[in-house]
Each structure stands twice: as structure tokens, then as C-alpha cells.
N, C-alpha and C positions, 0 to 999 in steps of 0.2 A: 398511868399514861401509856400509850400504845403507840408504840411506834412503826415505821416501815423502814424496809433495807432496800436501797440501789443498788446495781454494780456501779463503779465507779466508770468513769469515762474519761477521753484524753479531755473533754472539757471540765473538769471538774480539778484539774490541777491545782489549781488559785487557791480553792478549798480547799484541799487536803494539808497543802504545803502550809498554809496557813491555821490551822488543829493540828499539823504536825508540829510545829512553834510553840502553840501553847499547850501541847503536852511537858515539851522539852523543860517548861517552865515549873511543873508541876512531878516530873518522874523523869530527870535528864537521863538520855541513855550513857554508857559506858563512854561513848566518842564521841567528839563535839558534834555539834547538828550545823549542817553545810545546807543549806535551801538548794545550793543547784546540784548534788549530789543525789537529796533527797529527791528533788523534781525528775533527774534521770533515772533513779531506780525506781518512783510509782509511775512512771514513764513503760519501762521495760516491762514491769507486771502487770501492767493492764493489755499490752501488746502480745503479752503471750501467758496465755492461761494454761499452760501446762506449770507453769513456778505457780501458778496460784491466784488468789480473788481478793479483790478489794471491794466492800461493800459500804455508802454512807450510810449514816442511821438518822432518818430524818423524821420530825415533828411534822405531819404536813409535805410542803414543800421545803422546808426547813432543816437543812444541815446541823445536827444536832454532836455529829459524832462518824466513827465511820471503824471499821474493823477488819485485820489485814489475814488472810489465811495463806500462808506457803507449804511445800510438802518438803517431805523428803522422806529414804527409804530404810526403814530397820529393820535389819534382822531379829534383832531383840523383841522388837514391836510386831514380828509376822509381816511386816510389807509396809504400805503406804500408811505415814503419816503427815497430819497437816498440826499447823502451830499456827498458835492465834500472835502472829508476828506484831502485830501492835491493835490494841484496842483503846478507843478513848471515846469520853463523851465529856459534854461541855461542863464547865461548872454549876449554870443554874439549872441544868438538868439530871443533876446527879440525883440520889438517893427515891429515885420514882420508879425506881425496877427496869428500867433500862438495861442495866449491864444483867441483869439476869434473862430478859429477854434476847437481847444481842447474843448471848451464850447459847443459848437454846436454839435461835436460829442457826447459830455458827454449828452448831456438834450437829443439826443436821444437814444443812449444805455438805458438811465435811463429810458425811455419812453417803449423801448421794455421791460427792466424786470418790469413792472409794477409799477413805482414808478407814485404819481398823483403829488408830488410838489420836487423841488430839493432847497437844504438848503446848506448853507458855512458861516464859521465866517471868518473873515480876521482883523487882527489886527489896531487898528486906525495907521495912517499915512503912513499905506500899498501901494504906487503908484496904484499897482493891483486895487482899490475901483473902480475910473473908468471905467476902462473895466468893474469890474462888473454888472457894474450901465449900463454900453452899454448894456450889453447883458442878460440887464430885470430885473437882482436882486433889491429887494427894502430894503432898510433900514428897522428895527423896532427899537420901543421905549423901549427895552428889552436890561437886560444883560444877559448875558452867566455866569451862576453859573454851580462851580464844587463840588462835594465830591469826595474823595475817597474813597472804602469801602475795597479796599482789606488790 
């Protein structure tokens, strides 16, 4: 199956927040999911594409999915990097090569805005690990520590 990529738009809210729901269901992140939280911050990154792209992954005209890329800058990494901030695709859409195409799009968008390395955490027992692991991500011997400051 062959899919296409949008950028996202402030009309496409409805959508997102709503595949962001049923992700939640499937791979909950670390902090509960807030809808008008979530609507403010895909609000903010669509408003300024210097934090980054949100792209749907559509069947047709069909919202299948959608894939989030943010940057940020390391020294360790030589400069600009981008993170696949959230990826998801629907469930009867899963296992048709989607997420390997989605990846493939993503490392070269990331590629044209300048990014030198691209980063993603995904939860232990995530089926997703896999693919990752196809399509080049490597494991480190790190955990992912948070604060929050606000």
C-alpha cells in the first residue's frame, strides 16, 4: 500500500487530537493525555516550524496516521537534530509497510531541514521496536530522564 504525507494544518486539529486518543490507547505516554493540552501544543507546532512538522499519512484522502518531527541541538550529535516526536498509524492499517515508508519519508524531510542525526524513544514492549530496528535505529545503554520546570 502507498501512501501520501500532508503537512498538517490548523484545520486538521479534530484529526490529530483525535489519533492522538487512540494512540494513547495503544502506547500511553509517561503523563496522562489532556485533549486541550494536546490541541495547544499541535496548535504551537504547526504555527511555527522552526520547533518542527507535523505530517498526516493518508490512504487517498484518508487520514490513516500522521508523524510528528521536532529538533533540537547536540553537541554530541554535531548540530541539528530532529525526533520522530510521535508516530502512529491506524490499526487496520498496520503491517502493509506504512511505518517503513512513513520512516523513509521522515529521515528525508529531516535530511532536507538540516537535521545530521534523527532520535525516537518508544516504550519497552512496543511491537513498533522492530521496525525500528529495520529501518537503522540502534539501541543505547541510556535512560530517558525527565523534569519538569514549569
Amino acid at each position: 500500500m502507498t501512501v501520501s504525507f500532508c503537512p498538517a494544518r490548523l484545520t486538521d486539529l479534530s484529526v490529530l487530537v483525535a489519533m492522538m486518543a487512540e494512540l494513547q490507547k495503544d502506547d500511553p505516554w509517561s503523563v496522562p493525555f489532556d485533549e486541550n493540552r494536546a490541541r495547544d501544543a499541535l496548535r504551537g507546532l504547526i504555527a511555527d516550524p522552526t520547533l518542527g512538522r507535523i505530517w498526516l499519512i493518508c490512504d487517498a484522502d484518508n487520514p490513516v496516521g500522521y508523524i510528528v518531527l521536532t529538533f533540537d541541538y547536540s553537541l554530541e550529535y554535531a548540530g541539528k537534530c530532529a525526533w520522530v516526536d510521535e508516530v502512529f498509524v491506524r490499526k487496520a492499517y498496520r503491517g502493509k509497510g506504512i511505518g517503513s515508508q512513513t520512516l523513509e519519508f521522515f529521515a528525508a524531510e529531516a535530511k532536507k531541514l538540516g537535521a545530521r542525526t534523527i532520535h525516537l524513544e518508544v516504550n519497552h514492549g512496543n511491537p513498533a521496536i522492530e521496525l525500528y530496528r529495520r529501518a537503522g535505529f540502534e539501541d543505547h545503554n541510556r535512560y530517558l530522564m525527565t523534569k519538569w520546570v514549569e
